[in-house]
C-alpha positions in Angstrom: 1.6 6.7 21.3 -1.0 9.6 20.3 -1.6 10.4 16.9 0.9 13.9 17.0 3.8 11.3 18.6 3.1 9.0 15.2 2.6 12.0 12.9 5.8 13.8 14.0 7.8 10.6 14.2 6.4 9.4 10.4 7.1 12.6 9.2 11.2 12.4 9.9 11.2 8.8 9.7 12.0 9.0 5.6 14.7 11.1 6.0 16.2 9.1 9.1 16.3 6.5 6.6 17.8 8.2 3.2 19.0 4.0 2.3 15.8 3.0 2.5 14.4 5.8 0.5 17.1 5.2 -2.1 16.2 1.3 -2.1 12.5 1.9 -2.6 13.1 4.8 -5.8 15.8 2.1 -7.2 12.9 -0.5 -7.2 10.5 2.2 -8.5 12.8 3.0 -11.2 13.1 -0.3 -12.5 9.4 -1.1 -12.5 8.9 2.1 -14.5 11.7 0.8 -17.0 10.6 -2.1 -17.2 6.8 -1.0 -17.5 8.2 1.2 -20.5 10.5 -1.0 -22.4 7.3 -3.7 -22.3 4.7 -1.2 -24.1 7.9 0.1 -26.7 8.6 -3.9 -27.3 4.5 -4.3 -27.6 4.2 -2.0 -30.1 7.3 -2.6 -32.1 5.7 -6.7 -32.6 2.2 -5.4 -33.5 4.0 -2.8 -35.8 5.7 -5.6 -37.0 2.2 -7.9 -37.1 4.2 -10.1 -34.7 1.3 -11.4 -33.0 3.5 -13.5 -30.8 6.3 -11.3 -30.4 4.5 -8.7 -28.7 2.1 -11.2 -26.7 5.4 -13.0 -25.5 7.1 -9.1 -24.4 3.6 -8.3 -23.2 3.9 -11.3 -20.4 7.3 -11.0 -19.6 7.0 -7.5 -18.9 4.6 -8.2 -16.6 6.0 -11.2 -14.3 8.9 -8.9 -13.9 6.6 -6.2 -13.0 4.6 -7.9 -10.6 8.0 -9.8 -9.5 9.4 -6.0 -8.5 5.7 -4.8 -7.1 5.7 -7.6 -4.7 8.7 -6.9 -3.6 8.2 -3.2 -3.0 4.8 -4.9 -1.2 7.0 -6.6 1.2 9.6 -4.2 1.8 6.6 -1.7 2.5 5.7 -4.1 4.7 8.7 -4.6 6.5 8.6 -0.3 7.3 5.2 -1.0 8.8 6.7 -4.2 10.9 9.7 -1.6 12.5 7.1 1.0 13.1 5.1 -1.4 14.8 8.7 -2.8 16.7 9.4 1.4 17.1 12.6 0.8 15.8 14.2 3.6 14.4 16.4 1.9 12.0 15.3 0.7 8.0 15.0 -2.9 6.7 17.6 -4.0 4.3 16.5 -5.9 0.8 15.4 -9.4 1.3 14.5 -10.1 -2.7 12.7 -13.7 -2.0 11.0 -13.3 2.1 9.8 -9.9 0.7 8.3 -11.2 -2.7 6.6 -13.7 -0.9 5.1 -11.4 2.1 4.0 -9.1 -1.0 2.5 -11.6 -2.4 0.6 -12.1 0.6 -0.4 -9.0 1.3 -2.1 -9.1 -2.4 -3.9 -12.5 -0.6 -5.3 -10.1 2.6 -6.2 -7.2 0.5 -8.1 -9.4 -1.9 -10.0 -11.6 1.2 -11.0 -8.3 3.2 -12.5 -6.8 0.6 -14.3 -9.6 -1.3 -16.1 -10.4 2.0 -18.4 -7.0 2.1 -18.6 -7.3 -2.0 -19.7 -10.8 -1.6 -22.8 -9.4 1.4 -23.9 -6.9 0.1 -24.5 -8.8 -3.5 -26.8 -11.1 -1.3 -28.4 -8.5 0.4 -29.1 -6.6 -2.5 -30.8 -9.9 -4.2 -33.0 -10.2 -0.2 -33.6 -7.4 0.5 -33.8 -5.2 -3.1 -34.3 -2.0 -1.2 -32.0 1.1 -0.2 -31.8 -0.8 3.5 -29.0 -3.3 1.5 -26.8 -0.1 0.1 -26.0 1.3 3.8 -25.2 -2.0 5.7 -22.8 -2.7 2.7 -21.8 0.8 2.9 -21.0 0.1 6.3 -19.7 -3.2 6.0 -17.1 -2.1 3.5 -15.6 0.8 6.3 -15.7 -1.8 9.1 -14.0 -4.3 6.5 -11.1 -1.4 5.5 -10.3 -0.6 9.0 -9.9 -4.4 9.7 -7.6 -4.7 6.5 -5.3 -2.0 7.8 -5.3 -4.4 11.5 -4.9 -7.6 8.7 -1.7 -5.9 7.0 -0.1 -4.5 10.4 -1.2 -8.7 11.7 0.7 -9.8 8.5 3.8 -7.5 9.0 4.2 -8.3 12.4 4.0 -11.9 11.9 4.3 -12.9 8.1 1.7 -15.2 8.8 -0.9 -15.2 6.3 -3.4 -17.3 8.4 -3.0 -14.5 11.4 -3.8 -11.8 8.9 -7.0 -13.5 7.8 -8.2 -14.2 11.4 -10.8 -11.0 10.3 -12.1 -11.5 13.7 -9.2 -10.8 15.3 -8.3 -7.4 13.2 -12.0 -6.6 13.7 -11.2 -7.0 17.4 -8.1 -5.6 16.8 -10.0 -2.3 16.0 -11.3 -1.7 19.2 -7.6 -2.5 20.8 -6.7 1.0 18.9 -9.8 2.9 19.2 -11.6 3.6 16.6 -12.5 6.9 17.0 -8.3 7.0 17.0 -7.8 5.3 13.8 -10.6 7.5 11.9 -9.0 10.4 13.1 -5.4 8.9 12.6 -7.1 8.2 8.7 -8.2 12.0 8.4 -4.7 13.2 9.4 -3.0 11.1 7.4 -5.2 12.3 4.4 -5.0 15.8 4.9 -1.0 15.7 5.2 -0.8 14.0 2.0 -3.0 16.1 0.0 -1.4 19.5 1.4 1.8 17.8 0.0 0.9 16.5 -3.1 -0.8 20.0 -3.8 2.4 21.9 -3.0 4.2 20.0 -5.0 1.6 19.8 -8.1 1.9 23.6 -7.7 5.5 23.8 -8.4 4.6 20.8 -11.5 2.7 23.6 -13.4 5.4 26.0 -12.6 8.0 23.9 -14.0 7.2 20.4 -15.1 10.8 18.7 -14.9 11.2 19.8 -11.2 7.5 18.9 -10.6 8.4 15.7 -12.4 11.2 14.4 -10.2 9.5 16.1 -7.3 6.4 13.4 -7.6 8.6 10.4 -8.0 10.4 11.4 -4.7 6.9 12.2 -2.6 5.5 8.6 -3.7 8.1 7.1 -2.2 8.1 10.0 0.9 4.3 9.1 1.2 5.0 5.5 0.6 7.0 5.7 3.9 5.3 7.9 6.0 2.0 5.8 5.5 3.9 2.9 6.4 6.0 4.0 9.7 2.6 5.8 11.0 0.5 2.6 10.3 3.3 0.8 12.0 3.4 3.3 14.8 -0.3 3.2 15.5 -0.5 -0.6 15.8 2.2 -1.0 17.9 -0.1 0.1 21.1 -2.2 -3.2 20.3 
């Protein structure tokens, strides 16, 4: 597919899929409660000088935050994985498969780019000159290109060790085109931020419109990313 045959299909694709859309802002909305109710029970125990009460709300809060945000990793995952299938349809909730491949996805995201963090700190101790700053500038574009190939690797398989192979997604860089993918990256940018601006616009114009307006174009954006990522792999 070119890049306006993924744009045009990513662009419908969310509201092909209302379900899906209602799934993901469900999951969104329960993060944010329970994000909320953690920092109002936080404060109530140190009000309190509850030391222990609030450490105690303070950790559960967040294992069932981070429980949710995997899971909204995986399902986001499994968008990319239909896009990549170019399957029209919207994955259903999976709780446990999808906590797990989001936790996973937390693994690739972490490995990709650790690597070029980890270079360039020994270059910069070698080398000590300006020479160190672009090769890790460069190494840390190569390295997110090839964590976009690791996460579409990991969604199309759900095998951690095939979304580490960074050789592979390197490889798998060229199997796109590069020159495709930066320009696929630009697009993608530029769609967003023409969005997000109209809809910041109408937020100073009235701010509970803007409000609930913002909610549903993370989740729009959250999906259109996904199904064009998904799209663009699906020629490799």
């Amino acid at each position: 597919m070119n890049i306006s045959e993924i744009i045009s299909d990513a662009l419908v694709y969310p509201f092909n899929n209302i379900k899906a859309l209602v799934i993901y802002i469900i999951l969104g909305i329960i993060a944010g409660i329970v994000a909320g109710g953690t920092v109002v029970a936080m404060a109530a125990g140190i009000a309190a000088n509850n030391t222990l009460a609030a450490a105690g709300s303070g950790i559960i809060g967040l294992i069932i935050a981070l429980i949710i945000s995997f899971v909204i990793s995986g399902y986001g995952l499994d968008v990319i994985k239909y896009g990549i299938n170019r399957d029209a349809g919207s994955p259903g909730l999976d709780f446990m498969r999808q906590f797990v491949n989001g936790v996973k996805l937390l693994v690739v995201n972490i490995v990709y780019f650790i690597v070029p963090i980890i270079i360039g700190a020994i270059l910069a101790v070698i080398f000590q000159h300006w020479l160190s700053g672009i090769i890790t500038a460069i190494l840390f574009i190569i390295f997110a290109l090839a964590a976009i190939m690791g996460q579409c690797r990991l969604a199309k398989t759900e095998d951690l060790g095939n979304a580490l192979a960074i050789g592979e997604a390197i490889g798998d860089i060229s199997r796109v085109g590069i020159l495709k993918l930066i320009v696929f990256i630009i697009v993608v940018f530029i769609i967003a931020f023409i969005i997000t601006f109209i809809v910041m616009a109408i937020t100073n114009w009235n701010a509970t419109v803007g409000g609930i307006l913002m909610g549903i174009l993370s989740v729009y954006l959250t999906f259109f990313v996904a199904r064009a990522t998904g799209l663009l792999y699906s020629n490799v």
